[in-house]
Each structure stands twice: as structure tokens, then as C-alpha cells.
C-alpha positions, 0 to 999 in steps of 0.5 A: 506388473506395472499400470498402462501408460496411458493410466499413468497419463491419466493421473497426470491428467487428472491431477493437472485439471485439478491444479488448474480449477484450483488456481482459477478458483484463486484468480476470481477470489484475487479478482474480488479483492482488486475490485474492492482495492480500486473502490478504496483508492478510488475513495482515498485519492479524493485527498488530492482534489480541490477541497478533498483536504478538508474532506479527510476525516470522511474520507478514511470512514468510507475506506475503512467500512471498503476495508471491511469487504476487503477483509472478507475477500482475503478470508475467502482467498486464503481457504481457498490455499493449501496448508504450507503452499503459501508461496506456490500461488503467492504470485496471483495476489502478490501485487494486490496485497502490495497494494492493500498494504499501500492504502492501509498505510495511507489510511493510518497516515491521513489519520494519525500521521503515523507509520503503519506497522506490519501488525496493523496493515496484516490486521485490517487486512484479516491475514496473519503476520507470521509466515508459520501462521498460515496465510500472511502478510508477506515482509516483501509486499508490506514493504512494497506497499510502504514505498507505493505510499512515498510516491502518494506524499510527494504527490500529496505535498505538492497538492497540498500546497495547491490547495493552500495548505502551507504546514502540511508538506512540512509534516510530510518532508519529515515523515518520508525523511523518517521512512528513508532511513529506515529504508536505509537499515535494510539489506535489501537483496529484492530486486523489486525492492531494491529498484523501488527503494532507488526511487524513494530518493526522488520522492524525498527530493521532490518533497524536499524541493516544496519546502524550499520553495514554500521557505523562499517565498515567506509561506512556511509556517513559522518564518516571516512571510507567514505573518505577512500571509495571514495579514493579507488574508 
């Protein structure tokens, strides 16, 4: 004998409630990690601010103890996800793990002026980097975020040069020249991706065009106006 249907209905209802807390639940942990993300790009944009060159060094301490909370929130987060439905809510945090990977990566850059691996962002981060480990750094949004981070350098160039600090667009130029290459490698079949990574040819382009102008006019460490700088200061 087969269940009314309105017991059948009744399943449905019940399993459609718990699907719904559940995806709330993740919405206000999501909710959490944003919060923390905005506190640390708050923190990391002082870099652009007159004087905020000089502030770097204390700048990455105070976002590296935010990172700390933001660690927090994504173990939060990924309790809250059931084993192997990673991708079923990956869309509730997909743009702020893209985000997170953007400052870690800026982070790492302002420090060292290296390239943040994979490994690194998923570990400041307190995630997995592999995808059969549980929840992960998605490949996709690591390379979201690496290209948010072009778009801060050139910014970041021409502030720089605002700022009176002529040798650091020269590291930048070949740092985002280094990172379009490797952009280059890639058969990206993303359209999202594909449509970012159109836009890292600007990036490069804008801060190809600061050095032009800081070499035309003599102010690029190491050509002669440099020399005639220094003796004017």
C-alpha cells in the first residue's frame, strides 16, 4: 500500500525546511567572514594614502592578526558543509574566498614582493588545498583573486609615484609582467576568468605607461635624472 500523499509531501516539506536553515546557517557564517575581509582591506589600502608607504611594515601586522579571525570564520564555515557538497553551496562564499585570496596575496606581495602561492593563501586562510581533502581553496577563485591583485598594482604604481617613491613601480612593472605570463600558460575556459584575465593587459599597460613617464622624465632610479633629483633634494 503506498503513503498518502500528502505524507509524501510532507518529506518533501521537511527535507526543503532543513536545506533552507542550513543554507541560512552558511549565509551568516559567509556573512562573518566578509566583515573580517572588509576590516583587512580596510587596513591594507592605507599603502595608497599619503605617507601609507612608509606605514607597510605595520600595516601587514595589523592584517595578518585580522587574518587570524578570518581563519576562524572559515572553520566555522566549513563544519557548517556536508562531506562531498562542497560545490552544491560553493556560490555563498565563492566571491569572498576570491577576495580573501586577493589580500592574502597582497599581503605576501607588500612583504616580500613575491607571488603567493596556492599552499600559502589556502593556509592563512586555515582551508585545504586540495579538493578530495574537504573544503578547499577552489583553483578558480585563487585565480580570481591573483588578478583582483593586478588591478591594486597598477593602482598602487601610480600612488606610488604620488608619493615620491620612484624605484617601486619599476619592481611592480616586473612583478605584473611576470604574473601575465604565467596568465598566458593557461587554457582558461572560465568565463569569469577569461574576461578578468582580458583585463590584466590594461593593468600591465598602465603600469608600463608610469615608467615610461618616470624614464622620460630622468626620474627612474638609475638614469640621469635620478642623480639630478637627488642633487635638488
Amino acid at each position: 500500500m503506498t503513503a498518502p500523499m500528502s505524507d509524501i509531501f510532507n518529506t518533501f516539506q521537511e527535507y526543503l525546511s532543513s536545506e533552507q536553515e542550513l543554507r541560512e546557517d552558511i549565509r551568516n557564517s559567509v556573512k562573518d567572514i566578509e566583515q573580517t575581509a572588509r576590516e583587512i582591506l580596510t587596513t591594507l589600502q592605507s599603502i595608497h594614502h599619503e605617507g601609507g608607504i612608509q606605514e607597510i611594515p605595520s600595516s601587514c601586522e595589523q592584517a595578518r592578526t585580522l587574518f587570524v579571525t578570518l581563519k576562524e570564520g572559515y572553520a566555522k564555515l566549513a563544519q557548517k558543509i556536508p562531506t562531498d557538497q562542497y560545490y552544491r553551496y560553493h556560490d555563498h562564499w565563492r566571491f569572498v574566498t576570491q577576495r580573501s585570496a586577493f589580500l592574502v596575496a597582497l599581503t605576501v606581495y607588500l612583504e616580500t614582493g613575491q607571488l603567493a602561492t596556492k599552499e600559502m593563501v589556502a593556509e592563512m586562510l586555515g582551508i585545504k588545498v586540495k579538493r578530495e581533502d574537504g573544503f578547499h581553496l577552489d583553483l578558480e577563485d585563487y585565480l580570481m583573486g591573483l588578478l583582483q591583485l593586478s588591478s591594486e598594482m597598477s593602482r598602487f604604481a601610480v600612488n606610488s609615484v604620488t608619493c615620491g617613491d620612484y624605484s617601486r613601480p619599476i619592481h611592480i612593472s616586473r612583478f605584473i609582467a611576470e604574473l601575465n605570463a604565467g596568465f598566458r600558460l593557461l587554457n582558461l575556459k572560465n568565463d569569469s576568468l577569461r574576461k578578468r584575465f582580458d583585463a590584466l593587459k590594461y593593468d600591465v599597460k598602465k603600469i608600463e605607461e608610469v615608467v615610461y613617464d618616470l624614464t622620460i622624465r630622468g626620474l627612474k632610479p638609475g638614469t640621469a635624472g635620478d642623480g639630478d633629483m637627488s642633487h635638488k633634494a
